[in-house]
N, C-alpha and C positions, 0 to 999 in steps of 0.2 A: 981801220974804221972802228969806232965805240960810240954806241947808244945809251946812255944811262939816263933813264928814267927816275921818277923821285913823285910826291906827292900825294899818292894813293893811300890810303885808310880806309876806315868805317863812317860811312853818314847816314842822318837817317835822312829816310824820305823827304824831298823838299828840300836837301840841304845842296851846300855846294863844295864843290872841291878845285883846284887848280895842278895839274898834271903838268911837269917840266920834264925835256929830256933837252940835255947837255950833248952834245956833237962833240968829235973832233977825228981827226984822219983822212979829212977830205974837204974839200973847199963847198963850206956848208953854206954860205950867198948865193952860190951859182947853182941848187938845187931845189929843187919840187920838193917838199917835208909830207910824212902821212902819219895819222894816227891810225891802228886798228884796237879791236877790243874780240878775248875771246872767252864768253862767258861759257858756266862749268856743261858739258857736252854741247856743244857749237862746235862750228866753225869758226874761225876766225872770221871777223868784217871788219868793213874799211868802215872808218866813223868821220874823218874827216881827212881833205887834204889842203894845203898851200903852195901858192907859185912862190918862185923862188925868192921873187921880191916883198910877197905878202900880198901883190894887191889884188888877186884871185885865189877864194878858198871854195871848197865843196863841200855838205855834208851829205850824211847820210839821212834819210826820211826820217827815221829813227829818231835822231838828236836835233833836225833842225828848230833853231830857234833858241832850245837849252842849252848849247854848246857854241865856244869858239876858238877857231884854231888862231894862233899869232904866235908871230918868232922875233925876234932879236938878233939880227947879222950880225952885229958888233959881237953880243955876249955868246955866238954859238948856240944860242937856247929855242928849242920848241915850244910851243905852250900850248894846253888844253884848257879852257875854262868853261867846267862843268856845274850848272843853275837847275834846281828845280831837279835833282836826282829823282828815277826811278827806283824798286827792283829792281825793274830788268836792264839795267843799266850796270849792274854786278857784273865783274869780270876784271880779266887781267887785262892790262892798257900796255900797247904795242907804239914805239916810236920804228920808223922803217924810212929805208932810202932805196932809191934804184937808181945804181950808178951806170945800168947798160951793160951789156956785154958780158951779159948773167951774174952782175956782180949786185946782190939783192944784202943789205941787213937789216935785221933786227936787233932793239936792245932786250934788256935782260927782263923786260914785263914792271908794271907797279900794279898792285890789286888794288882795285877800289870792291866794295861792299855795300850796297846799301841796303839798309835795314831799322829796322826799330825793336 
């Protein structure tokens, strides 16, 4: 299984960004997709998720409205589309799967920043 993530840089305030994480190693149509983010001392949280079809997502209080999650079966691809950045919205950006039967991944993080 590989998670690569991709997308992340510096915005300021107000801007927007678009987070992609690339799948492969498991049959990525037939799963539930999640973003998490985990800013500098946090915990990790979950920011947003998608059913496996796309037509049920969740976010977190945090991001609703600014943020959307959507994937691409065909191209294997996650997506985050992130509007109207905070600060606090700084951190490193988690794509993650749970395949059951304690078989949990994560990819390797994208930072986003935001600032002025």
């Amino acid at each position: 299984v590989q998670l690569v993530e991709s997308g992340g840089g510096l915005v300021q305030p107000g801007g927007s960004l678009r987070l992609s994480c690339r799948a492969s190693g498991f049959s990525f149509s037939t799963n539930m997709m999640s973003w998490f983010r985990q800013a500098p001392g946090k915990e990790r949280e979950l920011v947003a998720t998608i059913s496996s079809g796309g037509g049920t997502t969740n976010y977190a209080d945090s991001v609703k409205g600014r943020v959307t999650i959507s994937r691409d079966n065909v191209k294997n691809t996650l997506y985050l589309q992130m509007n109207s950045l905070k600060p606090e919205d700084t951190g490193v950006y988690y794509c993650y799967i749970n395949l059951g039967w304690s078989r949990e991944y994560w990819g390797q993080g994208t930072q986003v920043t935001v600032s002025s």
